[in-house]
N, C-alpha and C positions, 0 to 999 in steps of 0.2 A: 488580540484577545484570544484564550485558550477555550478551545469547545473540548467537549468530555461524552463521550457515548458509552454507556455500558454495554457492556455481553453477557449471558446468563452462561453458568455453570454447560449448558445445555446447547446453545450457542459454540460455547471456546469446543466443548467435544466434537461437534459437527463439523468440523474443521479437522481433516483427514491429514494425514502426512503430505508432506508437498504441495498442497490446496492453499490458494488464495481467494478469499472472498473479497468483496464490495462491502462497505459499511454506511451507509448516509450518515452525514455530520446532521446534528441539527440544525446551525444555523454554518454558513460559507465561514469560513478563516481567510485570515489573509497571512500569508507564508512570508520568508525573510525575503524572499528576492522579488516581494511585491505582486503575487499572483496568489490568484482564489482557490483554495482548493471544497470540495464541496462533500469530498466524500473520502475515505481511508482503504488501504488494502489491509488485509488483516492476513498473516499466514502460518502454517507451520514449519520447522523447520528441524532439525535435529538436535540443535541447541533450546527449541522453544519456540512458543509464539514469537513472530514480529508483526510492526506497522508502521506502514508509510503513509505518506501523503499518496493520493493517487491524482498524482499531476508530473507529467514528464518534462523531466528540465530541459529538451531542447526547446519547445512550445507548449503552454500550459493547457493542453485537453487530457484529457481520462488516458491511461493506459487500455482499459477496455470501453475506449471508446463505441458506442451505440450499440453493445451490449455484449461485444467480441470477446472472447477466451483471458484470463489475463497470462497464462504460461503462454510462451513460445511452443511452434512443434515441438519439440526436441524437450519437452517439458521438463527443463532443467534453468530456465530463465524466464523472469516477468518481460511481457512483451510491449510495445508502446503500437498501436495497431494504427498510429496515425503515421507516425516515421519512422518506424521500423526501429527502438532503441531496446537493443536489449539489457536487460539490470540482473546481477547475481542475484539472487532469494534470502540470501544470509545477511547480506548488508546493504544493498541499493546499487550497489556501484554499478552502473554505465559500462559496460565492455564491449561493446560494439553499437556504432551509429553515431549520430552529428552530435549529441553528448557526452563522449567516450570518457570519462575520467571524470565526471558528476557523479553525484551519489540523488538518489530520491530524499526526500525531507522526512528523519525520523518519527511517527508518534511513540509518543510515550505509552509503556501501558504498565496501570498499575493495581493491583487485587482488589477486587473488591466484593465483599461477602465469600460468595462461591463462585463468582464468576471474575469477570474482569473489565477496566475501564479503558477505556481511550482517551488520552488527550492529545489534541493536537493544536 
C-alpha cells in the first residue's frame, strides 16, 4: 500500500543544495523485496529534488541509523552508517560495500499546491 507525506513550499526550500533530510512516513510501507521502510530521504540535487526509501538494500535499517549524518565524509555520497554502503545522490546506486550494484527504492514525488508530496 502507497503512503503519501506532504512538504510545505517552505519545507522543499530548507533543503539546501546537496542536503539530505529524514521524512517520517505516516504509517510503515512495505517495499518490493519485502522490507519496512518507515521513513524517506528527501534531497537535492542539481537536477532536482529526489527520494528514497531510507532503507539500505544490503540489511534493512536507516541509512542514518540512530541519528548519524546521512552524507558520507567526503560529502559527495549517502552513507549506510550500519555497513558502510555508500549510494550516488543522483540516483541510489550502490558504488561501494556488500550492495555494490543495488540501487535504494525510488519515492515518487509529485507537486502539490506549493509544496510537494511523497509517495512511497
Amino acid at each position: 500500500m502507497k503512503r503519501r507525506v506532504a512538504l510545505s513550499l517552505a519545507q522543499v526550500r530548507a533543503i539546501s543544495p546537496g542536503q539530505f533530510v529524514r521524512v517520517t512516513l505516516p504509517e510503515p510501507v512495505w517495499l518490493p523485496d519485502g522490507n519496512l521502510a518507515t521513513s524517506v530521504i528527501v534531497g537535492r540535487q542539481p537536477e532536482g529534488l529526489v527520494a528514497y526509501a531510507n532503507v539500505c538494500r544490503h540489511r534493512p535499517f536507516p541509512l542514518d541509523l540512530e541519528g548519524a549524518p546521512l552524507l558520507a565524509p567526503d560529502g559527495r555520497h549517502l552513507l549506510c552508517q550500519s555497513h558502510g554502503a555508500m549510494y550516488r545522490p543522483s540516483d541510489g546506486r550502490c558504488v561501494e560495500g556488500p550492495c555494490e550494484g543495488e540501487a535504494l527504492f525510488v519515492a515518487r514525488l509529485v507537486p502539490e499546491g506549493e509544496g510537494v508530496a511523497i509517495e512511497l
